[in-house]
N, C-alpha and C positions, 0 to 999 in steps of 0.2 A: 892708535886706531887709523894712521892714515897711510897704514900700508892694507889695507882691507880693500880699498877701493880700485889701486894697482894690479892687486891676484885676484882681483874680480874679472879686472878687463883681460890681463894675461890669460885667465883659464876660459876667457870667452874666445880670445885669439886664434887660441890652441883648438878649440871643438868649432869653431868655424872653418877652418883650415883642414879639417880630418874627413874623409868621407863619412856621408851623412851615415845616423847611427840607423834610424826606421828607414834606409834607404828604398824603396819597392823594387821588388828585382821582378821581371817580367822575360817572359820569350820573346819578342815582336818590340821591335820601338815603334814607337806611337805616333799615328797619320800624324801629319802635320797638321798644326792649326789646335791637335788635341794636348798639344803641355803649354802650362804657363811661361812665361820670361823667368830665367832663373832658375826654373823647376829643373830635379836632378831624377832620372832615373837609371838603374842598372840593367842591363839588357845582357840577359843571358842565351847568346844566339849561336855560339862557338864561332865568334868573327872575330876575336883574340887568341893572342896565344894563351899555351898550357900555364895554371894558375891566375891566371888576368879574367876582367871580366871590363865587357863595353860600358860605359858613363857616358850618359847623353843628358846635356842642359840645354833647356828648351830656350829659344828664342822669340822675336815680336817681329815678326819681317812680312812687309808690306804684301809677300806673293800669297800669304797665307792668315788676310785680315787684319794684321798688326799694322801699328802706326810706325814703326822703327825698321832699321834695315839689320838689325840684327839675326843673325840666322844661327842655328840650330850648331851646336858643338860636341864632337863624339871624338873620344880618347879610351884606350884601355888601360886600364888601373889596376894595382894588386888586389886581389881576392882577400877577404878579412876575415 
């Protein structure tokens, strides 16, 4: 039984690491100040290339109410 506890963590590894599965895909990324720290959205705006689609995780930075200087992260990612 105590490889159970292993391919538990392993298969949590794996689906944290993978683009989110209910990811919301939207036109428009979201004012500022409107996503959580962390929060992941896909932003289908045609501002990637052909097959890719924009990934934005939201930030807590001080310009927009948050206590942290983290700002806002945008990357495009394979289409799924």
């Amino acid at each position: 039984m105590p490889m159970l506890p292993t391919l538990l963590i392993a298969v949590l590894a794996v689906a944290a690491l993978s683009e989110p599965a209910g990811a919301q895909i939207v036109k428009r990324e979201p004012a500022m100040g409107a996503m959580k720290e962390g929060e992941r959205v896909l932003v289908d705006d045609g501002s990637c290339p052909k097959g890719q689609i924009k990934e934005v995780i939201g930030g807590n930075h001080t310009k927009v109410g948050g206590k942290k200087q983290i700002t806002r992260q945008r990357r495009c990612i394979p289409r799924r």
